[in-house]
C-alpha positions as CSV (number, residue, x, y, z in Angstrom):
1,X,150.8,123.8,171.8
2,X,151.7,126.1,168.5
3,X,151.1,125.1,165.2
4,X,153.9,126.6,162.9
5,X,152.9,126.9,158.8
6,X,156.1,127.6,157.2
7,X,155.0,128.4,153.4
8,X,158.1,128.6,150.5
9,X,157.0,130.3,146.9
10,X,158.3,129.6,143.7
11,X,156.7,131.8,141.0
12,X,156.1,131.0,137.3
13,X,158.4,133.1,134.7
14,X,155.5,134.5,133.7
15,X,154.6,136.0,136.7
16,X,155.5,139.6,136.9
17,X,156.7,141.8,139.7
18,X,153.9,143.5,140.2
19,X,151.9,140.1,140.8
20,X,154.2,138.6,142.6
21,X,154.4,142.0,145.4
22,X,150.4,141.6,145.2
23,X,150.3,138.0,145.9
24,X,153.0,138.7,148.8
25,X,150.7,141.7,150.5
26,X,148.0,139.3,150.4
27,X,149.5,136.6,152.0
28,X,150.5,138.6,155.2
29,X,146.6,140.7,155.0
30,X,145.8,137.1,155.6
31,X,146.8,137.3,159.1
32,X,143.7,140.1,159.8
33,X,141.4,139.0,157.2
34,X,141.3,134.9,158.2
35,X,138.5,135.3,161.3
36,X,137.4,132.7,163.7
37,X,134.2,131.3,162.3
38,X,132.4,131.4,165.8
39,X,134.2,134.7,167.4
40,X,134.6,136.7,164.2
41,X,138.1,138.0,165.3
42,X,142.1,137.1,163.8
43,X,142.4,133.7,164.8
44,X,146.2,133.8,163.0
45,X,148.6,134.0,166.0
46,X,151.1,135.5,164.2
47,X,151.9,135.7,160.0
48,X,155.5,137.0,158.8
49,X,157.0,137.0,155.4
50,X,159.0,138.7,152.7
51,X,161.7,137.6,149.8
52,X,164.5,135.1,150.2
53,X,167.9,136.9,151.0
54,X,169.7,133.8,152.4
55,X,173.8,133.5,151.3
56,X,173.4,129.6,151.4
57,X,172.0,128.9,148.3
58,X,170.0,126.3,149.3
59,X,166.4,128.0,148.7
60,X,165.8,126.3,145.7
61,X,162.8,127.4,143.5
62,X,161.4,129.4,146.6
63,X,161.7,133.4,146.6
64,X,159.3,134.3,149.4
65,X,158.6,132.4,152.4
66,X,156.0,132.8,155.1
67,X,155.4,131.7,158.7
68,X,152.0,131.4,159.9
69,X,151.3,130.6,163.5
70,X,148.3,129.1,165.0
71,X,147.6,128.3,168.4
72,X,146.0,125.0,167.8
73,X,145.6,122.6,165.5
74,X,141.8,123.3,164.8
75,X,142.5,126.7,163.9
76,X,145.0,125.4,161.3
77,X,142.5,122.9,159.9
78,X,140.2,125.7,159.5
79,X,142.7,128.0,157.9
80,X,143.2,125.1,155.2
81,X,140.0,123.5,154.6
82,X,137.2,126.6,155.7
83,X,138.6,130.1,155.6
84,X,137.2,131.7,152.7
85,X,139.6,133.9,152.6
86,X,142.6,132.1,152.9
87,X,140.8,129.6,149.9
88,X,140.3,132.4,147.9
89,X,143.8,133.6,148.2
90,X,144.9,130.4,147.2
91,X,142.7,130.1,144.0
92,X,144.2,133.4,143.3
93,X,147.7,132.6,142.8
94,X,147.6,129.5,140.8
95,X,148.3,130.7,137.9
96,X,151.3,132.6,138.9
97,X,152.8,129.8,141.5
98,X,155.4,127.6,139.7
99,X,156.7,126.0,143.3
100,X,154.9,125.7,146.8
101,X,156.7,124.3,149.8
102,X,154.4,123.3,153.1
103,X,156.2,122.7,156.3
104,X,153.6,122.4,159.5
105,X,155.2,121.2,163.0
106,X,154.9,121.8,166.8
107,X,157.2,123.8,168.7
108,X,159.8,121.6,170.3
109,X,158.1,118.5,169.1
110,X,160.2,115.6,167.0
């Protein structure tokens, strides 16, 4: 069964626009750069993302929000604990994060 990552930003004040779009292009690269450890290929099923432009106003601190699929739950381990790339793409925007929001479930699956 799937493994959905649904990932919500908030950035710092600080942070400009031009980190900010940077951070955002290399959150969705993720999805070619991440590779299986023992097949070397994209192991992300699928990775979309972009700016808030809901009318609710429920968002919150969260501009930009991301869904990352995996197909099973070892390849989602692996994203969070062993890809060097996804862990270096998370040291990265540290200091311009403010506000994170980590939502992980199965399909269909309460």
């Amino acid at each position: 069964m799937a493994i959905i990552h649904i990932v919500l930003f908030g950035w710092k004040s600080t942070a400009t626009p031009e980190q900010v779009d940077n951070a955002c292009k290399r959150m969705l690269a993720l999805g070619q750069k991440c590779l299986h450890p023992t097949t070397n290929k994209p192991y992300v099923i699928s990775l979309v993302g972009g700016k808030n432009n809901s009318p609710e106003g429920h968002a919150g601190a969260s501009t930009h929000g991301f869904v990352v699929e995996f197909e099973k739950e070892d390849d989602r381990e692996y994203y969070l604990n062993k890809d060097p790339e996804h862990l270096a793409f998370v040291k990265s925007v540290r200091e311009i994060v403010e506000d994170i929001r980590v939502v992980d479930f199965e399909p269909g699956k309460f």
